[in-house]
Each structure stands twice: as structure tokens, then as C-alpha cells.
N, C-alpha and C positions, 0 to 999 in steps of 0.2 A: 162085449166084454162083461157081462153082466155074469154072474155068477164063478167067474173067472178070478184067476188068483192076479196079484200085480205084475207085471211085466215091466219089463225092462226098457223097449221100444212104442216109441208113441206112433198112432194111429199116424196112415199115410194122408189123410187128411190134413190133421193138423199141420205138419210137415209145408204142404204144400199152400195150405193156407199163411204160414209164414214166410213162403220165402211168393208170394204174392202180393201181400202188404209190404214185404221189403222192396220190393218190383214198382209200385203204386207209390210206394212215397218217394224209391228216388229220380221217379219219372214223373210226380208233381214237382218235386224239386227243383229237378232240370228245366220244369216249363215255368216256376217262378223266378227263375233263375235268368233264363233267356230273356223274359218280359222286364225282370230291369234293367238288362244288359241293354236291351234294345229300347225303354224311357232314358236312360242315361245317355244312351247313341245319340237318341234323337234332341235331348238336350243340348248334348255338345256341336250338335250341327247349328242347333239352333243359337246358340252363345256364339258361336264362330262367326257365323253368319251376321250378326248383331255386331259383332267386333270389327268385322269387315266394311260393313257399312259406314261404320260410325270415322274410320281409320279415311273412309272415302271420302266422307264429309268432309272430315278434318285437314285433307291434304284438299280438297278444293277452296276451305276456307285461305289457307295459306296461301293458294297458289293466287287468289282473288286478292288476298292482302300484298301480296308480292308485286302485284300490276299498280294497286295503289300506291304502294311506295317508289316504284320505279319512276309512274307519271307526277305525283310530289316529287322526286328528287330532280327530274328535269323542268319540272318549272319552278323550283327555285332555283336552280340554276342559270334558269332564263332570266328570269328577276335580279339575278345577280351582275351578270353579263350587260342588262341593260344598266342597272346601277352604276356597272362602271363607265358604261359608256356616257349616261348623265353627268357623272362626275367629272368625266375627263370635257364633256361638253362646256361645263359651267366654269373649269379650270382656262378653257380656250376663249370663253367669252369674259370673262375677269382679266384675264390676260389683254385681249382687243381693247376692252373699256380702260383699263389700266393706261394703256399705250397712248389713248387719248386723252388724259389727265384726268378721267373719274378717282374718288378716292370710294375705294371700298374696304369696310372695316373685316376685318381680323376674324374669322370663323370660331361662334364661341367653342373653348374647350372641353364644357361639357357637354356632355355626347348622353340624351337619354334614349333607352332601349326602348 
């Protein structure tokens, strides 16, 4: 184009040189695009996963606390069960000593815990 007057249409070069950078960048795009898609992917497996675990614990700690409390509630139960049955014991043997003229006093009223 040298000694040539100006023109109206740009060289097919250039042309194609632009719409090959348009090509290149939005097919870099797409593959930075994907590579966060897939660090974020791989993020959320790994948050989940972390979640999951910890949800696993938490329901073995529970369910481990549950057995404690089950075997606390039945032996104080048992505890209690014998209590009465001491009591009704000691009621039966006041009673016998009673019948043979022991005097026994008066259970104090207060009751400490």
C-alpha cells in the first residue's frame, strides 16, 4: 500500500489478526474461568466433607452422652429403690423394738441435703 492513495478496507491481515485475539482471549477466559469453577468445586467438597465429619462426631458424642445418662438414671434409681427399701426396713425394726418397750426418739425435722 505504499504509494497508494487511502482505502476504505483494512488489509485481510489485520482482520484476522483481530478476530484471533478475540478467539485467544475468550478461550483464556473460559480456561480461567473453569480453573475457578473447579478450586471453588473442589473447595465445597472439601467444606462438606469437613461438615460431615464434624456432624459425625457430634452425633457420636451425643449418642456416647446418652448411654451416660441412661446408666446415671438407672442407678440412681437403684439408689432410690434401695433407700426405700432401708427405710421401710428401719420403719419395721422401730416398729419390733417399739413392741418391746424401747423408747426411741422422734426423727429430727430437719432434713439436711
Amino acid at each position: 500500500m505504499v504509494g497508494g492513495g487511502v482505502t476504505a478496507t483494512a488489509p485481510w491481515w489485520a482482520a484476522g489478526s483481530v478476530v484471533a485475539l478475540w478467539l485467544l482471549r475468550e478461550t483464556w477466559t473460559a480456561f480461567l474461568s473453569r480453573r475457578k469453577e473447579r478450586t471453588e468445586t473442589d473447595a465445597n467438597v472439601d467444606l462438606i466433607k469437613g461438615l460431615s465429619d464434624r456432624v459425625s462426631f457430634l452425633d457420636q458424642r451425643v449418642t456416647a452422652q446418652d448411654e451416660r445418662l441412661q446408666a446415671e438414671m438407672l442407678l440412681r434409681l437403684r439408689a432410690q429403690e434401695e433407700a426405700s427399701a432401708l427405710r421401710t426396713r428401719v420403719r419395721q425394726l422401730e416398729s419390733t423394738l417399739r413392741s418391746l418397750g424401747a423408747v426411741i426418739p422422734p426423727e429430727d425435722p430437719v432434713v439436711t441435703a
